[in-house]
N, C-alpha and C positions, 0 to 999 in steps of 0.2 A: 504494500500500500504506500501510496505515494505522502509523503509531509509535509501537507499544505501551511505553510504558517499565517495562512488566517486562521484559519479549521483550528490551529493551536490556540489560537488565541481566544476564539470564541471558546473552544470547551473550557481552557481557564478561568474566564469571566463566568462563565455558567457553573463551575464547580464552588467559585466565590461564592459563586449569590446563592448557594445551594445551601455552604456552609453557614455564610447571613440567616438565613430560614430557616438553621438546624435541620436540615431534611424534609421540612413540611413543607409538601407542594401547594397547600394554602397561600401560606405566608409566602412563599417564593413567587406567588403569581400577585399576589397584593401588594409585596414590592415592586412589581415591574409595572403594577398599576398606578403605583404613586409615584414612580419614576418616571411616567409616561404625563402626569399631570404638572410633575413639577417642569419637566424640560419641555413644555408642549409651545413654549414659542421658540420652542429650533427644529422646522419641522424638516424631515427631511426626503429628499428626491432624486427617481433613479437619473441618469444622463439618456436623453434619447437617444435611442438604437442608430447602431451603425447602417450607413448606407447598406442594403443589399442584403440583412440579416434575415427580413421574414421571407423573402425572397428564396432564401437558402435552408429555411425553416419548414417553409408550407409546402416544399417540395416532396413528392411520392414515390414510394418505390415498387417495384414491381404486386408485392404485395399488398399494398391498398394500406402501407403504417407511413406515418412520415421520417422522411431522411434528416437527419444535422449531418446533412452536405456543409460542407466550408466553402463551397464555390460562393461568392461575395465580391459584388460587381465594386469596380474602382470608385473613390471617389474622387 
C-alpha cells in the first residue's frame, strides 16, 4: 500500500479527536459539530475541475461501466 501523506495526516487528526472524545462516537461527532459552528465563516471550496476531466470521466467502456480514462484535452 502506497503512503499517502495526507491519508497520514488525516488519520492523525482523526485519532486526536478520537482520543478528545475518549472513544465516544457521540462526543466525537459533537465536536466536529461545534467545530463546524465555531469556524463556519471560513467556508471552504473545491477548485473547478480541470479542463477535459468529465470528458474523461463520463467516458464508456465496452461494458456499459465508466472509464477514468486520463485522456484530458489540452488547455
Amino acid at each position: 500500500m502506497n503512503n499517502d501523506p495526507i491519508v497520514a495526516e488525516v488519520r492523525k487528526y482523526g485519532e486526536q479527536l478520537a482520543e478528545q472524545a475518549h472513544g465516544n462516537v457521540h462526543e466525537f461527532f459533537q465536536n466536529l459539530r461545534l467545530a463546524q459552528r465555531k469556524y463556519s465563516d471560513r467556508p471552504v471550496s473545491a477548485p473547478p475541475p480541470r479542463p477535459g476531466i468529465r470528458e474523461a470521466v463520463g467516458k464508456n467502456t465496452s461494458h456499459g461501466e465508466p472509464s477514468l480514462s486520463c485522456e484530458l484535452s489540452e488547455a
